[in-house]
Backbone bond lengths (Angstrom), bond angles and torsions (degrees), N, CA, C in turn:
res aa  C-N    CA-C-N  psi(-1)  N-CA   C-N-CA  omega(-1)  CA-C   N-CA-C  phi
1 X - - - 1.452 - - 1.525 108.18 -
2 X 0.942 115.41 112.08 1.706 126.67 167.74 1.813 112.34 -91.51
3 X 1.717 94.45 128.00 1.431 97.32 153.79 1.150 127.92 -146.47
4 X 1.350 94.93 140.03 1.774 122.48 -167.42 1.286 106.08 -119.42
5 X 1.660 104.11 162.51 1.513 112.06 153.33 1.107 128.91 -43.21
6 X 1.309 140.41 151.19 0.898 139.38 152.84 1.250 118.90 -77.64
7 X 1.728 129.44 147.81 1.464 116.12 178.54 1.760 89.22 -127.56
8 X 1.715 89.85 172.77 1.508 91.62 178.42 1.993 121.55 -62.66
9 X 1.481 119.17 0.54 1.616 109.08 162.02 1.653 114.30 -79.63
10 X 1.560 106.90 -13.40 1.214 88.17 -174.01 1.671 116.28 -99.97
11 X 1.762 103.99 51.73 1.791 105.80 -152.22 1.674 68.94 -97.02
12 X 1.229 157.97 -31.12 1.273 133.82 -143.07 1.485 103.69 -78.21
13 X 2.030 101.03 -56.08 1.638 108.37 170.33 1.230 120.96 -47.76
14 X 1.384 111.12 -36.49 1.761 113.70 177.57 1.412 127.78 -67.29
15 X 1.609 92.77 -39.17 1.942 90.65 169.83 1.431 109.79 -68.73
16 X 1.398 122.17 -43.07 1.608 124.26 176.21 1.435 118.55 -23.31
17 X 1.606 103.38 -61.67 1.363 141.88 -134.86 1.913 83.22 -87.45
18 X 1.861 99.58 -41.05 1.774 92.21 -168.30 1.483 115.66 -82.32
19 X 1.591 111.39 -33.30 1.409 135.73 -171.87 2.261 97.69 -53.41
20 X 1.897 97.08 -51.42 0.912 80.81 173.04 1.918 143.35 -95.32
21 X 1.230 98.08 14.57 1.387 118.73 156.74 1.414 124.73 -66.55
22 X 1.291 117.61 -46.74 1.073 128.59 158.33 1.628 147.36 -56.18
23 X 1.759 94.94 -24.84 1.152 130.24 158.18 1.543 114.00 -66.40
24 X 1.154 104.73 -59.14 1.618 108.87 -154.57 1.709 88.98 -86.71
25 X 1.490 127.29 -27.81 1.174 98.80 -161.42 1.836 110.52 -152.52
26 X 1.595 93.32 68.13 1.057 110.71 -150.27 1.735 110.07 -79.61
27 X 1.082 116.16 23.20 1.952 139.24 -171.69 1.581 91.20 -106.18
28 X 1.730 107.97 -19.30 1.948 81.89 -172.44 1.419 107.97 -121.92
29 X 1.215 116.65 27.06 1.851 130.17 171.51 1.460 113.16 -113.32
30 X 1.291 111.76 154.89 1.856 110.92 161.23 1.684 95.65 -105.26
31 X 0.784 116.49 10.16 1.529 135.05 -167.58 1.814 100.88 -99.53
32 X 1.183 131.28 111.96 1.690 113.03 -171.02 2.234 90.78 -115.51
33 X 1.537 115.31 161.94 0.524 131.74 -160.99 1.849 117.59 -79.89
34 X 1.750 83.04 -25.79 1.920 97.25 -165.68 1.952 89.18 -79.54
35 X 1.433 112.31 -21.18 1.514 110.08 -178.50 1.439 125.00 -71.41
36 X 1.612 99.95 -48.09 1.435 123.76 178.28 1.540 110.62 -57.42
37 X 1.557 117.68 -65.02 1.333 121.95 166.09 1.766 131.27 -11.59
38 X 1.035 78.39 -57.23 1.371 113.96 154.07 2.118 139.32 -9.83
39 X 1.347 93.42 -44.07 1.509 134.19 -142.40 1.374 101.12 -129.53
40 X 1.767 120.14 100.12 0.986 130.61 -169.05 1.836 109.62 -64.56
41 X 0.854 126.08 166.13 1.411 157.61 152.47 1.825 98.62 -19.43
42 X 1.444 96.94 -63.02 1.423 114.61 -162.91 1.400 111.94 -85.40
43 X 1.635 120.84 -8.61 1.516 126.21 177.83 1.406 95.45 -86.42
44 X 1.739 123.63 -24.50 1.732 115.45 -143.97 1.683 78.84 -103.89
45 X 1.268 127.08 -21.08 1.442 132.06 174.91 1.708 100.80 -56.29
46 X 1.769 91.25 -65.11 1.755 76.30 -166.12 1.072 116.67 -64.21
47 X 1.940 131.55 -36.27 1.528 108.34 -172.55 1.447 114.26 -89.74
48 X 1.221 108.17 19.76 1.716 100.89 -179.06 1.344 112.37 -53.15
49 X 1.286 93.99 128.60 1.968 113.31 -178.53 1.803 112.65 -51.74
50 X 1.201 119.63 111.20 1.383 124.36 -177.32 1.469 124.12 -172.49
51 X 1.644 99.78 56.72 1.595 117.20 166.53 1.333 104.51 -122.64
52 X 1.794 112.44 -168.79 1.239 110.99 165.33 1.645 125.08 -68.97
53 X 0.990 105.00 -41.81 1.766 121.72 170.78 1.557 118.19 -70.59
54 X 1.064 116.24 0.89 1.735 109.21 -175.98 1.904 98.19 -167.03
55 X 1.074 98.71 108.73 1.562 96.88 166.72 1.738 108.36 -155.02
56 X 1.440 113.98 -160.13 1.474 104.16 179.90 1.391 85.74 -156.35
57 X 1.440 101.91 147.69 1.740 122.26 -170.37 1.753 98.31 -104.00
58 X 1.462 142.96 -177.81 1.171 154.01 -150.40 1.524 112.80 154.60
59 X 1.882 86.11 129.13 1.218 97.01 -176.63 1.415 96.01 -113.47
60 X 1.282 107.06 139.71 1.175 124.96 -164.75 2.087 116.86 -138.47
61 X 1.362 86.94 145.09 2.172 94.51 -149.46 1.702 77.21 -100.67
62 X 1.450 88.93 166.17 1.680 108.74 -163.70 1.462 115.57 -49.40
63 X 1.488 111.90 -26.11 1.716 125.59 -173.57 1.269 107.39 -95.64
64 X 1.700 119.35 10.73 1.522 110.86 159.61 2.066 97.14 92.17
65 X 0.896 107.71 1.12 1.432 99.83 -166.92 2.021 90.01 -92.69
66 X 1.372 108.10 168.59 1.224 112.71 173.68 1.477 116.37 -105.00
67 X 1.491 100.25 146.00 1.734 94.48 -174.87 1.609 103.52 -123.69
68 X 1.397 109.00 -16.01 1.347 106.90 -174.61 1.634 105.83 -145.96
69 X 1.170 104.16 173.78 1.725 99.43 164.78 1.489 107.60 167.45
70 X 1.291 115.40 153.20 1.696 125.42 -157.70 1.673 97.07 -147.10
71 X 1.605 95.14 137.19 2.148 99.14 161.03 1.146 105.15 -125.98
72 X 1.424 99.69 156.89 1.462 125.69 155.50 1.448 115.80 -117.44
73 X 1.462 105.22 169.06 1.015 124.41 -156.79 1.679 125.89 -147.21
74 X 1.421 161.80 46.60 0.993 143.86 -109.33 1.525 109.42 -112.81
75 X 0.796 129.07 130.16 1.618 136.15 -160.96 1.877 94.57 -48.64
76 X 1.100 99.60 163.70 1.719 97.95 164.91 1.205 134.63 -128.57
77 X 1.805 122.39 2.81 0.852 137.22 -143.65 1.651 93.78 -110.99
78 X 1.831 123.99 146.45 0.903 111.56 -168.37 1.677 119.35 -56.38
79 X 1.227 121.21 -33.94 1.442 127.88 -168.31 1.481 99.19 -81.42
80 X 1.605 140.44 -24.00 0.897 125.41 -152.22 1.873 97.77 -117.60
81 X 1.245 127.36 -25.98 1.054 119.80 -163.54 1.669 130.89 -62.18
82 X 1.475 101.54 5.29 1.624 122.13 168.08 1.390 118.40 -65.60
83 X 1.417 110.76 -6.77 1.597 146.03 -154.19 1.252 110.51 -102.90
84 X 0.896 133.58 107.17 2.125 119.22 154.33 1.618 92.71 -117.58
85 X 1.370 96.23 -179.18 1.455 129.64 155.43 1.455 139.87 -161.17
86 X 1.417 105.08 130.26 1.430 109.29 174.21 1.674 115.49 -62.56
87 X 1.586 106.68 136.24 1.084 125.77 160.02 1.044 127.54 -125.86
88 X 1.636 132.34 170.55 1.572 126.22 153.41 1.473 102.12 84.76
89 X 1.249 144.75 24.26 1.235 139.46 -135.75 1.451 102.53 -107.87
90 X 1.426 130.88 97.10 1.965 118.09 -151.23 1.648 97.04 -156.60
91 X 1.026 107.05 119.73 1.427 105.16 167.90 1.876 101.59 -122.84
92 X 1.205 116.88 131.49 1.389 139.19 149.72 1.695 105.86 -32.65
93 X 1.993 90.54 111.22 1.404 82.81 174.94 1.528 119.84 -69.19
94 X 1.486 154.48 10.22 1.067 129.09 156.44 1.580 125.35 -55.46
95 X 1.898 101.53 -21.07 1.780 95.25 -178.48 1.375 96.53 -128.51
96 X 1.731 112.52 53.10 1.424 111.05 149.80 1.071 88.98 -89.40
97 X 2.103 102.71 169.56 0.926 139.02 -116.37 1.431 118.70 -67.38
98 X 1.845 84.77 97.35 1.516 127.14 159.78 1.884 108.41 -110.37
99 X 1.335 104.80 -6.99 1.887 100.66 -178.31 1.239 104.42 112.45
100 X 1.382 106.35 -0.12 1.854 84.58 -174.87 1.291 101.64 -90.86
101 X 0.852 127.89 -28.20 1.915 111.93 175.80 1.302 106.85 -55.85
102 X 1.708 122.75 -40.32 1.542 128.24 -173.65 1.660 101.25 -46.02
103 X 1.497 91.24 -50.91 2.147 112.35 -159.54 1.385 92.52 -60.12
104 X 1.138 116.99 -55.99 1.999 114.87 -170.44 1.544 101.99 -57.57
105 X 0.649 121.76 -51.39 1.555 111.95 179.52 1.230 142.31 -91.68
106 X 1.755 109.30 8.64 1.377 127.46 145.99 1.424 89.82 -76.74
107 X 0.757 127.66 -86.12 1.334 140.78 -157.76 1.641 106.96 -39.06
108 X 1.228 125.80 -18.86 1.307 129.54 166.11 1.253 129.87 -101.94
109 X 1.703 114.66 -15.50 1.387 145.53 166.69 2.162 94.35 -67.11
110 X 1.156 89.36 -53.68 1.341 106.17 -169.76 1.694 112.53 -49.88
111 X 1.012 94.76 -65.48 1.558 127.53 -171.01 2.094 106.88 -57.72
112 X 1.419 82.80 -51.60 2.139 92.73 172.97 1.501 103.66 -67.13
113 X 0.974 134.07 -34.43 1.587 133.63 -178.02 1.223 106.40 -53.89
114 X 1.495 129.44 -37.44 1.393 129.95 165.97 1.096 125.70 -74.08
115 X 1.219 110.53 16.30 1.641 114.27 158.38 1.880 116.81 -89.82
116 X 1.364 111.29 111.15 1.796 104.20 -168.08 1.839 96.56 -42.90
117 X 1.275 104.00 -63.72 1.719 88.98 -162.03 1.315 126.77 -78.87
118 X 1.437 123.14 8.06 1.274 120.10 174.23 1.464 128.05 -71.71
119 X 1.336 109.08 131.52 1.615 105.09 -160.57 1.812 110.59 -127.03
120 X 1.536 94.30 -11.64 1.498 100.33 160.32 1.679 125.37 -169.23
121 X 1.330 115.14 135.98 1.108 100.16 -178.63 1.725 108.62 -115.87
122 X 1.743 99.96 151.53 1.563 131.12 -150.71 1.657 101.76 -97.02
123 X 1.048 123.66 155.07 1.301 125.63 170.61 1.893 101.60 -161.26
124 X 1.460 90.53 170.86 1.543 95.86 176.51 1.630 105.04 -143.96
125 X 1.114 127.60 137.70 1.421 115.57 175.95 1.684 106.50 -146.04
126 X 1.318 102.05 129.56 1.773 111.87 -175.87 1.861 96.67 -50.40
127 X 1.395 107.02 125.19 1.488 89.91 -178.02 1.535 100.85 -92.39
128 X 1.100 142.40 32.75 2.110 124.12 123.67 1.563 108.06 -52.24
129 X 1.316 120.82 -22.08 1.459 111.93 -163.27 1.410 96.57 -76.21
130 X 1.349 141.99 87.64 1.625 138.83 176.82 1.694 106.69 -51.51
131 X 1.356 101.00 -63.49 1.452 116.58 -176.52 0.992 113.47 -38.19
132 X 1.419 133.04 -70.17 1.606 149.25 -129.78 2.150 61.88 -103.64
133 X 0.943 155.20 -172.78 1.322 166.33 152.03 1.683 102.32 96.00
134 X 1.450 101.73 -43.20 1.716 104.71 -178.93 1.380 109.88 -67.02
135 X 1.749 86.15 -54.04 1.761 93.17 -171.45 2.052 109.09 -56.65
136 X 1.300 114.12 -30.00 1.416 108.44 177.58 1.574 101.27 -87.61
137 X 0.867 137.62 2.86 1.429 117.17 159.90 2.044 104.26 -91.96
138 X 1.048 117.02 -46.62 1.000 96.87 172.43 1.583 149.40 -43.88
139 X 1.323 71.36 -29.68 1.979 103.72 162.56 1.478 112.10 -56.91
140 X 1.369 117.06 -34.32 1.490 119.32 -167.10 1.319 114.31 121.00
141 X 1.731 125.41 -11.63 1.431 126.02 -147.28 2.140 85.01 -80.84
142 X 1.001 91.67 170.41 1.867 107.09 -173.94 1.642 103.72 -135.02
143 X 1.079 115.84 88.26 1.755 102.01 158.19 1.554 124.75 -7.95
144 X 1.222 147.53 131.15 1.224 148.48 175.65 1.629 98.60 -123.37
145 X 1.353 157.87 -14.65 1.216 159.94 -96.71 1.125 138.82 122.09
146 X 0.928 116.71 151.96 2.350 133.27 176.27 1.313 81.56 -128.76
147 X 1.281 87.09 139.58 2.068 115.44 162.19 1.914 83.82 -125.67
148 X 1.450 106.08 113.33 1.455 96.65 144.70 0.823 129.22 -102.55
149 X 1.381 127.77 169.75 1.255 148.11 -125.30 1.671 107.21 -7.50
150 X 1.064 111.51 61.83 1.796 119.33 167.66 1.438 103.37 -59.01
151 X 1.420 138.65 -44.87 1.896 124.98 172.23 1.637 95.72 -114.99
152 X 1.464 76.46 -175.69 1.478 93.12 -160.36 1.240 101.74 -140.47
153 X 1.516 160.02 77.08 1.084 163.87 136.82 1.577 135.19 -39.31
154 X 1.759 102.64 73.70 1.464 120.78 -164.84 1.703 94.33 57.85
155 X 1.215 100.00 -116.16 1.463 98.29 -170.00 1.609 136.46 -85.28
156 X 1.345 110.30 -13.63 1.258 148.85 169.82 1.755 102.60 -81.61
157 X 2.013 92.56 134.19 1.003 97.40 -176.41 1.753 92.32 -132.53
158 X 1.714 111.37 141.63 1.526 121.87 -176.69 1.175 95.57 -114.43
159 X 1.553 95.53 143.43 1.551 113.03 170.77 1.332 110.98 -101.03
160 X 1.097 129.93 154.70 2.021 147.25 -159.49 1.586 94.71 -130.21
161 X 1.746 102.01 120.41 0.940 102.76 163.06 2.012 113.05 -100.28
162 X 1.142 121.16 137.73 1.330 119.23 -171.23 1.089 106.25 -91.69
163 X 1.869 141.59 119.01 1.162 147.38 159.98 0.950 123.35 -103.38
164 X 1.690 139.30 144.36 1.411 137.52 -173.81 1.372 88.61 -147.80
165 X 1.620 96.40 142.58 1.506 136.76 165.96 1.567 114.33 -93.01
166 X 1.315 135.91 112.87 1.288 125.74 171.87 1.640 107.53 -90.86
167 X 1.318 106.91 144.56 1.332 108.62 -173.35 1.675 110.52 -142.79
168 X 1.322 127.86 165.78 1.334 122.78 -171.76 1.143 129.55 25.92
């Protein structure tokens, strides 16, 4: 399993890869699927993430196809840019837990550290998600907060637990 950046050719696999995350597992986005759908080819072209402050990493299986993939994002504003956050954070259950959720987010832990002013990075995770919550504490991330009912799923409402990593 290789992971790399993502660049803007790989927006087609990436919308695929997000459209159906969103599909299958629509309790762990603020992002909903009937919205995204939505959003031509040529919109996900132009904002595809690809600076120093905002890009998206991909894990990717021996035949080039994608199995996983995670963004960041780093605030830009003078008071805030000590700040990033992970988003998009989804691996395809055929290569759950084989490590690739671990790898995307070293690899994105990794990757934000090379930002001079970043001093912590933010996340949010529906806490039903056990998994995706273990694996970021293991990382180091620390709860700071509950947002309840932060989504809203038809009638069902999920609560977000907020974790941050301090770094550099």
């Amino acid at each position: 399993m290789e992971i790399r950046m993502l660049q803007r050719e790989d927006a087609e696999s990436y919308w695929r890869l997000r459209l159906e995350a969103l599909q299958q597992h629509p309790e762990a986005f603020g992002s909903s699927y009937e919205d995204a759908v939505q959003r031509t080819m040529e919109q996900v072209r132009d904002t595809f993430p690809c600076s120093p402050g905002l890009w998206a990493l991909g894990a990717l299986r021996e035949d080039g196809t994608l199995a996983g993939m995670v963004g960041f994002r780093q605030e830009t504003g003078q008071k805030l840019k000590h700040k990033g956050m992970i988003w998009g954070m989804y691996v395809q259950s055929a290569s759950r837990g084989t490590g690739t959720g671990r790898r995307l987010m070293e690899a994105a832990i990794a990757k934000a550290k090379e930002l001079p002013e970043l001093e912590q990075i933010l996340l949010a995770v529906v806490t039903a998600n056990t998994a995706a919550r273990r694996l970021y504490e293991s990382l180091g991330f620390q709860t700071y907060g509950l947002e309840q009912r932060a989504l809203k799923l038809g009638d069902i409402y999920l609560d977000e637990m907020h974790m941050a990593l301090f770094v550099n």
